[in-house]
ChimeraX commands (.cxc) that place a marker at each C-alpha (Angstrom):
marker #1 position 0.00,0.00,0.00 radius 0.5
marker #1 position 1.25,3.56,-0.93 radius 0.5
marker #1 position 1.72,6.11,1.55 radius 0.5
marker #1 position -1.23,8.00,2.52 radius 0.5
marker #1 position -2.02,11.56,4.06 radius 0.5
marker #1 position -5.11,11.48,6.06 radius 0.5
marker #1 position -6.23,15.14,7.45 radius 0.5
marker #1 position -8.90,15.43,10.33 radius 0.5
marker #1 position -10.13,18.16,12.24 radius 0.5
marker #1 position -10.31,18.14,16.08 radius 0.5
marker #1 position -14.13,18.44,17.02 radius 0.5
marker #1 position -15.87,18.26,20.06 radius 0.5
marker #1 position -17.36,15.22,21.31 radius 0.5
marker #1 position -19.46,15.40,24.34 radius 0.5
marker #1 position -17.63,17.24,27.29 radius 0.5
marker #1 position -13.87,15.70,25.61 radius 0.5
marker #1 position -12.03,16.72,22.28 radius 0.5
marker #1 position -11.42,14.32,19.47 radius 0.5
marker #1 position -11.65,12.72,15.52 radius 0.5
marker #1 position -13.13,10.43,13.54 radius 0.5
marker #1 position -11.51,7.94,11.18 radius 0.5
marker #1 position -12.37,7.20,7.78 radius 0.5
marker #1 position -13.36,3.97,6.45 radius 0.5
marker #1 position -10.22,3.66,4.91 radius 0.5
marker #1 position -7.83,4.47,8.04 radius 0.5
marker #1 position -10.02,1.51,10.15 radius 0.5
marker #1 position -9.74,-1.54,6.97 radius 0.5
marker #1 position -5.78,-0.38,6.76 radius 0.5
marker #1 position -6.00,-1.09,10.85 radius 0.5
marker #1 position -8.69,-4.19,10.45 radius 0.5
marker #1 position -10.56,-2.32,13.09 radius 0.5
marker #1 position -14.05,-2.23,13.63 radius 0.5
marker #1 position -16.39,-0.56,16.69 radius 0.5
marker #1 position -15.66,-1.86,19.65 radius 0.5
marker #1 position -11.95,-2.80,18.83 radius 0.5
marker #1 position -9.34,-1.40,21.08 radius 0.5
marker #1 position -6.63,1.13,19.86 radius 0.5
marker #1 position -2.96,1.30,21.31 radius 0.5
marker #1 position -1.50,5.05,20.63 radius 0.5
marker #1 position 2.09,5.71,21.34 radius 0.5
marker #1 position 3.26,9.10,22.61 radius 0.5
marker #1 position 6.93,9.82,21.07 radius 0.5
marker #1 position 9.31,11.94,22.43 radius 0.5
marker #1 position 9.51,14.14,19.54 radius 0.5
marker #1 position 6.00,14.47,19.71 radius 0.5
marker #1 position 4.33,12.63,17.23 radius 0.5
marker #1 position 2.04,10.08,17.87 radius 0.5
marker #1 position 1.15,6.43,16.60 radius 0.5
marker #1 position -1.61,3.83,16.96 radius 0.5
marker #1 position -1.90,0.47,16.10 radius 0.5
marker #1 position -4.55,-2.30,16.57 radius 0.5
marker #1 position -4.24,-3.70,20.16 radius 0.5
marker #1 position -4.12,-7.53,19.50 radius 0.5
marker #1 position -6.49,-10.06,21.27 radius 0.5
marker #1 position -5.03,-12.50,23.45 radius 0.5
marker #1 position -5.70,-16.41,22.57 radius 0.5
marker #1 position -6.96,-17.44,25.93 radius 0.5
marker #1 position -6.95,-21.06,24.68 radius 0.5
marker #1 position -3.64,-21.67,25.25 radius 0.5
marker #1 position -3.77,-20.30,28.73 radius 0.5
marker #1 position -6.14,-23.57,29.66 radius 0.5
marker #1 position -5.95,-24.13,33.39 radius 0.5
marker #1 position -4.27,-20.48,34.38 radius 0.5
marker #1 position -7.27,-19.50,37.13 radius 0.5
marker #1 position -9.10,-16.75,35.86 radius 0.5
marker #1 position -8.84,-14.40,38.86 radius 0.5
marker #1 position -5.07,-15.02,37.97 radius 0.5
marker #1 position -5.14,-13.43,34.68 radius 0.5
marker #1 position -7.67,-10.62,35.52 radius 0.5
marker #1 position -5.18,-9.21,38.19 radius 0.5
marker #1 position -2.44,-9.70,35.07 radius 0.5
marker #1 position -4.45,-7.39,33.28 radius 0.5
marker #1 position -4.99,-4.71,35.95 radius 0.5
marker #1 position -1.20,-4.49,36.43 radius 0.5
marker #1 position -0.73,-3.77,32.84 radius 0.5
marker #1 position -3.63,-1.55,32.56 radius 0.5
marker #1 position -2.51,0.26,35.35 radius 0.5
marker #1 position 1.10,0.30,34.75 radius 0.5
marker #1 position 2.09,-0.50,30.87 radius 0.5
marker #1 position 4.07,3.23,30.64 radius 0.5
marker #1 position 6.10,2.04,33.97 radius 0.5
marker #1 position 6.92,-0.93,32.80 radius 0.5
marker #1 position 7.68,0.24,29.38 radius 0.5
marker #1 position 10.12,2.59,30.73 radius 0.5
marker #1 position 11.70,-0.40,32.11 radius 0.5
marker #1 position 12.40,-1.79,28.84 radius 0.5
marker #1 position 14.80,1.63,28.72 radius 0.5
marker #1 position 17.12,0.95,31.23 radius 0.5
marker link #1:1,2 radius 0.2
marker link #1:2,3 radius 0.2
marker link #1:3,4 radius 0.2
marker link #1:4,5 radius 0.2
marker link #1:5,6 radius 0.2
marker link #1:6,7 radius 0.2
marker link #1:7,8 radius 0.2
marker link #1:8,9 radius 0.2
marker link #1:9,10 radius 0.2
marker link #1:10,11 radius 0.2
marker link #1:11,12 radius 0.2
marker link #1:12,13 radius 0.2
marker link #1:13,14 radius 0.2
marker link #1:14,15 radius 0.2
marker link #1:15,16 radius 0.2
marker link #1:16,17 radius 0.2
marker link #1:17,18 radius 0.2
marker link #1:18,19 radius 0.2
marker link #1:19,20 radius 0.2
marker link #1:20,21 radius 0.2
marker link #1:21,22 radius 0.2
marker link #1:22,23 radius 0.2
marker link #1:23,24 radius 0.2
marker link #1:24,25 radius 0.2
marker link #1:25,26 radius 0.2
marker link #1:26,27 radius 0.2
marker link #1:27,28 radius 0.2
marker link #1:28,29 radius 0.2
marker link #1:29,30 radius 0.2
marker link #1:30,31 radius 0.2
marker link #1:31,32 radius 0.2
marker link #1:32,33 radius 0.2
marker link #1:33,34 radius 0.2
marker link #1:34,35 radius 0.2
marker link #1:35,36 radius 0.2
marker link #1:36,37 radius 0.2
marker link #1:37,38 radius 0.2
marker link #1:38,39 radius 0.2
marker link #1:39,40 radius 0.2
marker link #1:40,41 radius 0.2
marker link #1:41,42 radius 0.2
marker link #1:42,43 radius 0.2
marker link #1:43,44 radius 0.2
marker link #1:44,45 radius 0.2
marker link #1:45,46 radius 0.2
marker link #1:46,47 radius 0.2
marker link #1:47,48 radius 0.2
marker link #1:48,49 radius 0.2
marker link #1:49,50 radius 0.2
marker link #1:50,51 radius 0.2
marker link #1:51,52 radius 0.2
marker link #1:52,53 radius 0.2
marker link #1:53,54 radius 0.2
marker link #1:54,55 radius 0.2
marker link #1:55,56 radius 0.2
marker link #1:56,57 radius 0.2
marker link #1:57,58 radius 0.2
marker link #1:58,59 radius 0.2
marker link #1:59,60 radius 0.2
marker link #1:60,61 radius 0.2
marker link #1:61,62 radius 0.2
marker link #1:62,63 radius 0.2
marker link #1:63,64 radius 0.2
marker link #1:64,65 radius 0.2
marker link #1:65,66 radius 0.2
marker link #1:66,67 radius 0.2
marker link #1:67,68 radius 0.2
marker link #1:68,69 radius 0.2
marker link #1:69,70 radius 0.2
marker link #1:70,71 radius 0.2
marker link #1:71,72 radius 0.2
marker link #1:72,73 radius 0.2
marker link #1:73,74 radius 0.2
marker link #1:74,75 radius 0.2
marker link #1:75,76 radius 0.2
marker link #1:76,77 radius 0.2
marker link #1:77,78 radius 0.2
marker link #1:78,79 radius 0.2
marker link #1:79,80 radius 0.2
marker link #1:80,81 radius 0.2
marker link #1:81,82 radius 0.2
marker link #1:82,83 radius 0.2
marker link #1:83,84 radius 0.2
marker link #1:84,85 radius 0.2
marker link #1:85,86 radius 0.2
marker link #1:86,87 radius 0.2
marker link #1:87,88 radius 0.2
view
């Protein structure tokens, strides 16, 4: 696929700022409602998103349940720390 320049205009949305996305930003992204984003904040600040893959929880067959929902909090609650981890 050849590079493309997509332009949006900030607009409010409810009580919060935002976009939209065109059709053809969300099939480049094989995205549809309901599917989670993953933007990265760079230093020189631009900023990127990707599609945040779904786990295969079939191959996590007798991990206990309460097990992996604490998993998640931690990285919901600190991906950036542990990220910056990475960078030492």
């Amino acid at each position: 696929m050849a590079v493309t320049n997509v332009e949006r205009k900030i607009t409010r949305i409810g009580n919060s700022l935002g976009i939209t996305l065109p059709q053809e930003v969300l099939d480049h992204l094989q995205v549809k409602q309901g599917d989670e984003i993953q933007l990265r904040l760079e230093k020189d600040g631009t900023v990127s998103f990707k599609r945040q893959k779904k786990l295969n929880y079939d191959v996590l067959e007798g991990i206990d349940q309460e097990f992996l929902d604490g998993m998640q909090d931690l990285f919901d609650n600190y991906d950036q720390t542990l990220k910056n981890l990475v960078d030492r």
